[in-house]
N, C-alpha and C positions, 0 to 999 in steps of 0.2 A: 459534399457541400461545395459551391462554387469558389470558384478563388476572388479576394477581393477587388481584382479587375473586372471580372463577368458581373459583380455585382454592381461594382461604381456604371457599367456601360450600361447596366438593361435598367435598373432603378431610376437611374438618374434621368434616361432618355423618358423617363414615365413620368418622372418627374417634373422634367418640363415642360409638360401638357397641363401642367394643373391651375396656369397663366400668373404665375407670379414672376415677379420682374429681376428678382435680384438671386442666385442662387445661394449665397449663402445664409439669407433669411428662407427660403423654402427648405433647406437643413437644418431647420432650428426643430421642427417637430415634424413626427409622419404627418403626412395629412390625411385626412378621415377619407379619402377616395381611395387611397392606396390600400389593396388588399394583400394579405400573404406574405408583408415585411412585418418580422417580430422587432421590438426594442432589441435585440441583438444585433439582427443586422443592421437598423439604425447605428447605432455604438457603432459600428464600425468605418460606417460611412464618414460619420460624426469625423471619426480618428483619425480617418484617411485624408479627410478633405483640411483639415484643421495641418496636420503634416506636410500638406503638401506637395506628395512623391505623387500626386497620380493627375494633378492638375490638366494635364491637358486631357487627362478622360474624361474628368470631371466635364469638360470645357465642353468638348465635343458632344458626348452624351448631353447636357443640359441644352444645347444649342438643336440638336437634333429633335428634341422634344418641343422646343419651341416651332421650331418651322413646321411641325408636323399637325401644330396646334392651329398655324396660320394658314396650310396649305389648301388650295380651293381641291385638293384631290385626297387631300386626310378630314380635318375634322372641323376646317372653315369656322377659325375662332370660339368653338363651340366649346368650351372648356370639359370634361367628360365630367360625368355623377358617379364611374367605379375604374380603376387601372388597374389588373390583376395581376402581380407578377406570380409567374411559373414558378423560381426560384427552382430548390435541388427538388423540384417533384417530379417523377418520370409518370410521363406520359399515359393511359392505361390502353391493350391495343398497338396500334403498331403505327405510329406518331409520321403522316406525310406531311404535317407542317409545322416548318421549325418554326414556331412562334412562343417567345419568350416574356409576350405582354398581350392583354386583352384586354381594349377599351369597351367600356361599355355592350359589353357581350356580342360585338359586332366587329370591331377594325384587330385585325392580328397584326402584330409585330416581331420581325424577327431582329435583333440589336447584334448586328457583325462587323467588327471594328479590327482591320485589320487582318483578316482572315479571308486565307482562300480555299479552304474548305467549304465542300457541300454539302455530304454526309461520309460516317463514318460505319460502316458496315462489315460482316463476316463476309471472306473470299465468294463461298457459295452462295451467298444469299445474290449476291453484285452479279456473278460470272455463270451461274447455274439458273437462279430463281427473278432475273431481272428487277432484284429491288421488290420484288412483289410481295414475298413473305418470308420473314427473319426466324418463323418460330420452327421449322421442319428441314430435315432435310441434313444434307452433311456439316459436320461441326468443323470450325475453323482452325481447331489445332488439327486437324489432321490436312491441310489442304497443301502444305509443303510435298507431304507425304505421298497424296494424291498423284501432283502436279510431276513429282520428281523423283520417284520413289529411292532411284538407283544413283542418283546424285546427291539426295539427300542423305542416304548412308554414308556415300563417301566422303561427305563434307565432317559426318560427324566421327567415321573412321580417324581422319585424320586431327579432328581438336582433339577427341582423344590418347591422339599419340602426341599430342604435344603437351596437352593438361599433364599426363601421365597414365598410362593404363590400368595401373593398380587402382589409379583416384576414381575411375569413372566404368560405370557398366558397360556390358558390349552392347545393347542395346538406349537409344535415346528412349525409347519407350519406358525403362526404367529411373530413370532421371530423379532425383529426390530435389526438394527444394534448395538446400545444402550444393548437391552437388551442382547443380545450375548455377549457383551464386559463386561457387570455385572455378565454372568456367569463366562466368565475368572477370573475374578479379584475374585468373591467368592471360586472356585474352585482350585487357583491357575495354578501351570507349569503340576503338576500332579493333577490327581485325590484322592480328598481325601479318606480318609481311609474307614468310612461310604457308598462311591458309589464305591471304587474297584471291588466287588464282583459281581457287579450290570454290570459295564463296561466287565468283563472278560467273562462275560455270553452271553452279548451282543457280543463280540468282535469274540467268539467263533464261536456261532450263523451266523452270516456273514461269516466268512472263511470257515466253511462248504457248506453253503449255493452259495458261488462264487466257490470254489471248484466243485459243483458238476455240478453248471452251465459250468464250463469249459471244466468238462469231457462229458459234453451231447452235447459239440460242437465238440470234436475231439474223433469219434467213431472208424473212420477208420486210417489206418496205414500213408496211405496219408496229412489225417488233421493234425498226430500229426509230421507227419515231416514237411510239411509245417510250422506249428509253431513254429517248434524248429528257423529254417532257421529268421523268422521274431523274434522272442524274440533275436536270437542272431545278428541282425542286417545285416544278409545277402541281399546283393542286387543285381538289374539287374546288376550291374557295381562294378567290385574290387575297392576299396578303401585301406587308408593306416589312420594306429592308432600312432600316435605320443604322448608319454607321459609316464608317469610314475606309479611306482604301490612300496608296499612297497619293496619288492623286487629289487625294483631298474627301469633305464630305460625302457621305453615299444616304440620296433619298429615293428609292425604287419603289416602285409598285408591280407583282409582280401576278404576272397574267395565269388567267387555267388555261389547261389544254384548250378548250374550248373556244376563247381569245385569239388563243395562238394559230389556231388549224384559219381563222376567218384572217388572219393577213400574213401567214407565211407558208411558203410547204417546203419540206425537208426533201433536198437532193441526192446528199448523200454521207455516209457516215461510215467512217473509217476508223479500223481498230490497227494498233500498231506494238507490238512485241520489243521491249528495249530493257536495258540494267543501265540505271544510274545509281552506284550505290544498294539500292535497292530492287528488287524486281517489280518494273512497271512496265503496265500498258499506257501509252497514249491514247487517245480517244479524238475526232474532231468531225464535226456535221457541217457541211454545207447546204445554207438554206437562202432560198428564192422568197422575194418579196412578191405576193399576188400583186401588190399595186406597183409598178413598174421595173419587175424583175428585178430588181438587184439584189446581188449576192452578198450574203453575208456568212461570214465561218464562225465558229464555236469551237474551244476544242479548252482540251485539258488533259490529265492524266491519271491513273489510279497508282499509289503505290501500295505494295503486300511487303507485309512487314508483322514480325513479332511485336505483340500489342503491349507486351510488358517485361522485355529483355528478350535474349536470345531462349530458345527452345520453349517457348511459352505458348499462347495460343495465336492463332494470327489474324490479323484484321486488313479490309482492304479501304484504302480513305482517298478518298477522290476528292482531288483539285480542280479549281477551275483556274483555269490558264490566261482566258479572252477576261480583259476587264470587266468589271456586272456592265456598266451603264452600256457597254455596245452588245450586249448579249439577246438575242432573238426574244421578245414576252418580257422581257426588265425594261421599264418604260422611267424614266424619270420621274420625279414628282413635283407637279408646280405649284 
């Protein structure tokens, strides 16, 4: 289930399309457009908004729906006849647009407030399968393994000698739930001091190693714009970004490939091997404007990290780095 943030953002932004003036008379009942909100989630909203801890989402989400209601580029005062929210339903298929609202079976919305994430993915699927297909192919708890085989022993060689060796199998491969949770609890939020030097080696090790896997996938010009297009969430179908950034409001519209190739071409795309904390690739495209050349850059980062504590399985979750509103195909909305 979402957490009652994700809910106050995507509901409310829907919310505010439905042209009522005051928002907390449009809280007083679903309204009959709204699809896929049970009187639960209502209740909660209800509770949230009434409390008062989340007002400025409240604010912003409602404000967003509004504008999107007025916009000559969304739905030009046209109040919608259905809002659909997605809410906790996944997707069926293999989901390239993140859209969390569907007006009238036509305009997608994706409600990102705050967030600079793009999508969140298995290592292989990112580094091996270019985003292409999540269901085949190497599983993500082995991709440490993959990437580091002989670093990754020794990293656990050594939490082992400091957990206790009696406590812990010679093998991570044998790991019980129990005993993963005793590594937490001996290791702490971070890594002690003792195994820092041991993880950064490791950590390194991997982000080269995915790095170079990435660039042995996009040799040609074609692969790496393709990729640009899928890391930056482009799809067969324009879509619209509803939400916020520190900067303030975010109203994007957000172009397909198709859009994109007719006023820009990609120069060049650079993959970069680094450890902050974590093992990450940088990423960053440089791209030419057909109408008067100018150059504009794109860039961001992936980090690889255990998706749900240490020795679990791993995921690889790409940031974007460059503001939306200056990003190649994220066009504002007026």
């Amino acid at each position: 289930m979402p957490g009652i943030r994700t809910e106050i953002t995507e509901i409310v932004t829907g919310l505010g399309m439905c042209g009522l003036d005051d928002l907390g008379v449009a809280l007083s009942t679903v309204p009959p457009v709204m699809r896929n909100v049970g009187g639960e989630d209502w209740q909660r909203l209800r509770t949230a908004f009434d409390a008062g801890d989340y007002a400025a989402d409240f604010n912003a989400a409602w404000e967003n729906g509004r504008s999107f209601l007025k916009s000559a580029g969304g739905l030009r005062h046209r109040t919608p006849t259905i809002i659909e929210w997605k809410g906790p339903q996944r997707q069926p298929g293999y989901d390239t647009l993140p859209a969390d609202l569907r007006i009238d079976h036509v305009y997608l919305v994706s409600c990102k407030y705050q967030s600079r994430i793009l999508t969140n993915s298995s290592p292989a699927n990112l580094f091996r399968r270019r985003l292409a297909d999540r269901t085949s192919g190497m599983e993500g708890a082995s991709w440490y393994v993959t990437c580091a085989p002989a670093e990754f022993q020794h990293l656990y060689s050594c939490v082992r000698r400091y957990v206790g060796r009696a406590l812990l199998p010679r093998s991570h491969e044998h790991l019980t739930t129990a005993e993963i949770r005793r590594i937490r609890e001996a290791c702490g939020g971070s890594w002690p001091t003792v195994l820092r030097p041991h993880w950064q080696e490791f950590s390194l090790a991997v982000a080269t190693a995915s790095a170079s896997a990435w660039k042995q996938e996009l040799t040609s010009a074609a692969r790496q714009e393709e990729m640009l297009w899928r890391l930056l969430r482009l799809g067969p179908a324009p879509y619209f970004v509803l939400g916020s950034s520190t900067s303030g409001p975010m109203r994007l519209r957000i172009e397909t490939p198709w859009d994109w190739k007719q006023h820009f071409v990609l120069a060049e795309f650079d993959i970069t091997a680094t450890s902050a904390g974590q093992p990450r690739v940088d990423w960053k495209a440089s791209v030419v404007k057909r109408d008067g050349g100018e150059q504009r850059d794109v860039a961001g980062h992936v980090e690889i990290r255990w998706a749900h504590g240490r020795f679990s399985s791993v995921e690889a979750k790409v940031y974007l780095d460059t503001p939306h509103a200056s990003v190649p195909g994220y066009s504002p909305l007026d």
